[in-house]
Each structure stands twice: as structure tokens, then as C-alpha cells.
C-alpha positions as CSV (number, residue, x, y, z in Angstrom):
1,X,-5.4,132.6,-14.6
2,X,-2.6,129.8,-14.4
3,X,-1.1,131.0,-11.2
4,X,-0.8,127.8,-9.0
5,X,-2.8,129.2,-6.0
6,X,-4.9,131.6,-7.8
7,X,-8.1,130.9,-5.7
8,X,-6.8,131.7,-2.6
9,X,-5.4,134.9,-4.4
10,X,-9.0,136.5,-5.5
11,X,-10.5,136.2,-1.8
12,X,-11.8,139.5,-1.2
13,X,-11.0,141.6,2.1
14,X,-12.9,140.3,5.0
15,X,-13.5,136.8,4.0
16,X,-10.6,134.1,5.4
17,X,-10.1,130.2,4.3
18,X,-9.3,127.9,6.9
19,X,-10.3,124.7,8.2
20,X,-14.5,124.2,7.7
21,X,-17.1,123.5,10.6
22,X,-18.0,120.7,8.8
23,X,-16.2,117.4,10.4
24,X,-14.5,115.8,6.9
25,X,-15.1,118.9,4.5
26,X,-11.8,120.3,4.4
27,X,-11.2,124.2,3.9
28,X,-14.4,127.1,4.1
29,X,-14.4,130.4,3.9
30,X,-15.0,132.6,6.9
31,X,-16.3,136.2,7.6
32,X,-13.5,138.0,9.4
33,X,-15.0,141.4,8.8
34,X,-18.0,143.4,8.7
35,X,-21.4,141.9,8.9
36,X,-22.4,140.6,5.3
37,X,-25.7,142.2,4.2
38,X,-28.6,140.2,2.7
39,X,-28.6,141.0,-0.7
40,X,-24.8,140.9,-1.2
41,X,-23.5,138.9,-4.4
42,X,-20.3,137.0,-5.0
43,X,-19.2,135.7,-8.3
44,X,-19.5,134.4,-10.9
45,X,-17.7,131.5,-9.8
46,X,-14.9,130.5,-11.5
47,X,-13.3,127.6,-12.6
48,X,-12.2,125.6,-16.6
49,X,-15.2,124.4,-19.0
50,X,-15.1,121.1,-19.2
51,X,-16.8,117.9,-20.6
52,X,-19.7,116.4,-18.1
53,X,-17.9,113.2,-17.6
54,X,-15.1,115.1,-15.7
55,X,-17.6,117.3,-14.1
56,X,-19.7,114.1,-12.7
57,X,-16.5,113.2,-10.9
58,X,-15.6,116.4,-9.5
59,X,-17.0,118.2,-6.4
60,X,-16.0,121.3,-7.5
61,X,-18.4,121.3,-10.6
62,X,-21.7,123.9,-11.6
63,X,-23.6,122.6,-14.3
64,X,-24.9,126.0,-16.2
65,X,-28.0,126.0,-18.5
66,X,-27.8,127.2,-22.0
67,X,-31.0,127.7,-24.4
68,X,-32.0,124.8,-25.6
69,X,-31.3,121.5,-23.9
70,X,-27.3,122.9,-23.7
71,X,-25.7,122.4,-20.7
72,X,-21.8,123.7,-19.8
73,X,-20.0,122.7,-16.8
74,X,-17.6,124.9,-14.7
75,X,-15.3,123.0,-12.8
76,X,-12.9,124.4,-10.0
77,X,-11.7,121.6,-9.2
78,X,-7.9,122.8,-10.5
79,X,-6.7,126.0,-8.1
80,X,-4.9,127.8,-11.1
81,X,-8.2,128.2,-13.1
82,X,-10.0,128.7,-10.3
83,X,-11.6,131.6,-7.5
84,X,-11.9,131.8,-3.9
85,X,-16.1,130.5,-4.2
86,X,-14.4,126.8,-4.9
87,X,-13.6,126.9,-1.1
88,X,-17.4,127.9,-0.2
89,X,-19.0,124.9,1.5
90,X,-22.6,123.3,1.0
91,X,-25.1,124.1,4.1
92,X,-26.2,120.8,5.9
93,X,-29.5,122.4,6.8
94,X,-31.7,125.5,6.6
95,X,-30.5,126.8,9.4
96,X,-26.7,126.4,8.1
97,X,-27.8,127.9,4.4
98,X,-26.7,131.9,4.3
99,X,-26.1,132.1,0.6
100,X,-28.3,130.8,-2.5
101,X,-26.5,129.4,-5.7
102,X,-28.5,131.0,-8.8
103,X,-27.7,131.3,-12.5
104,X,-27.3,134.9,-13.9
105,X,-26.5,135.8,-17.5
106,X,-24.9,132.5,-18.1
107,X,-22.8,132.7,-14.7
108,X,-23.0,131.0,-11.2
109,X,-23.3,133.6,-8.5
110,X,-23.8,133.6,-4.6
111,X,-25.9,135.7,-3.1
112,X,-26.2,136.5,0.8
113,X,-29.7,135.3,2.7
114,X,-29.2,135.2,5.4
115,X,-26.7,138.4,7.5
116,X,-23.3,136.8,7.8
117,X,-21.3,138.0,11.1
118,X,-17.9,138.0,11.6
119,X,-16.8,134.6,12.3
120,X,-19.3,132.8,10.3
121,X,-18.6,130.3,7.8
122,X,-20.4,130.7,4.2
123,X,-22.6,128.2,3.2
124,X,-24.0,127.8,-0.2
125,X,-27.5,126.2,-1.3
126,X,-28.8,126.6,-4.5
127,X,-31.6,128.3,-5.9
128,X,-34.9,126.2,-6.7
129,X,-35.5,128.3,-9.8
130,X,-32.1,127.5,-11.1
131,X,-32.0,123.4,-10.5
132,X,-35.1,122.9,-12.0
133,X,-34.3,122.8,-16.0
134,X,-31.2,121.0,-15.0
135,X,-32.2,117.1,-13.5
136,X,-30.7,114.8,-13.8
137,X,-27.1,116.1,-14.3
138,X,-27.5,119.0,-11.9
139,X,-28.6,116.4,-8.9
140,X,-25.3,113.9,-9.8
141,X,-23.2,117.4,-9.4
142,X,-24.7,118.5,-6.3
143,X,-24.7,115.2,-4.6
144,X,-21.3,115.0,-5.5
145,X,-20.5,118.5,-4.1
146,X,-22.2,117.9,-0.9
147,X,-20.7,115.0,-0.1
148,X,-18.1,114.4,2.6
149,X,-16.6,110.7,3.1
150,X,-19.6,109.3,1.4
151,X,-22.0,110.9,2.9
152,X,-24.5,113.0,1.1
153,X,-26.2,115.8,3.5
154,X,-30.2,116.6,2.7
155,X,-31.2,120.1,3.7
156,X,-33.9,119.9,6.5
């Protein structure tokens, strides 16, 4: 933690960041090796705990469920306190979607859906299961992170 481009520093082999598909999103991360297997996980994300006020204005932000009515938020907004999942875009459709955003032991993970092949981008939806307990502040975040130049993109 604290190294200035830490996030780009834990991508694991086979995965690249560069430009995204998506027109206005900025940097994705890529398969540049072997086919990714339904099943695999990635994670936990990573990124500082912070206050929901900074999390609503982030697009880097998981909101994570504690017992009770407890929420903490994980932002990755900041690269140093960050991993390489910050740079993991939101799929625009079903179609799009080969990973699924769930909670686990207090942790956001990703886990593969869909077979990624080499040249791929990853693209992140979240798990029903895990968004329900969460409304409203989980639906702000999400917007948020889906959103490119004001435009918020509804999976079809």
C-alpha cells in the first residue's frame, strides 16, 4: 500500500490495462492469456474505507454490508490504496456481463460467468443476492460507477 501506481502493480499475469471498448470509459482490463474459466474469482477488491459522502461522489466505490443496518464503503478511487479490479469496467448489457460483483466474508469479489478469451475485456455486474440489503446507497454507488459522461447504462 502507498506506492503511487500500486493498482497497476497487482495485475495478475495474463490480464493487461489499456484503453476500454467502452466510447468515454477510460482504461479496462483485458485477457491477454489463457481462456478464463467460469468459476474463476478475483479479489477482494481493494481500495481505503471511507465515509459514504466521499463514496457517493466516487465511481470507484463498493458499498459492503455489515450485520445490522452497517454499511462500509471501499473506495479505489486513489491508485496507492488501490488494486488492479478499480480498472474492471461495468458491462452495458447481458451480453457484455462476464463477471458478477458478490460480497464474501465481508469482501467484494469478482467472479468469472461467462469464459473470458484472450482479448476480451472484463466486465463486471453485480450479484442480485448481494444488492438487495443495500438500496438505496448501493443504487447511488452503482449509478455512479456505471456512468460515462452522464450517461448511466441499464443492463438489457
Amino acid at each position: 500500500m502507498g506506492v503511487p501506481d500500486r493498482a497497476r502493480q497487482t495485475l495478475p499475469p495474463g490480464l493487461e490495462i489499456r484503453k476500454s471498448g467502452i466510447p468515454d470509459a477510460g482504461l479496462g482490463v483485458f485477457n491477454k492469456g489463457e481462456t478464463v474459466p467460469v468459476g474463476a474469482h478475483f479479489g477482494p477488491y481493494q481500495g481505503e474505507l471511507v465515509d459514504r459522502e466521499e463514496a457517493m461522489n466516487s465511481g470507484y466505490s463498493w458499498v459492503v454490508y455489515r450485520s445490522g443496518q452497517c454499511e462500509e464503503y471501499i473506495d479505489a478511487k486513489k491508485e496507492m490504496h488501490a488494486n488492479w479490479m478499480r480498472y474492471v469496467n461495468c458491462a452495458r448489457n447481458d451480453e457484455e456481463q462476464n463477471l458478477v460483483a458478490f460480497q464474501y466474508r465481508g469482501s467484494i469479489l469478482y467472479r468469472c460467468c461467462r469464459p473470458i478469451n484472450p482479448g476480451q475485456e472484463l466486465m463486471v455486474w453485480y450479484e442480485e443476492e448481494y444488492a438487495k440489503d443495500l438500496c438505496p446507497a448501493f443504487d447511488c454507488l452503482w449509478n455512479k460507477k456505471c456512468s460515462a459522461d452522464g450517461k448511466v447504462w441499464v443492463q438489457t
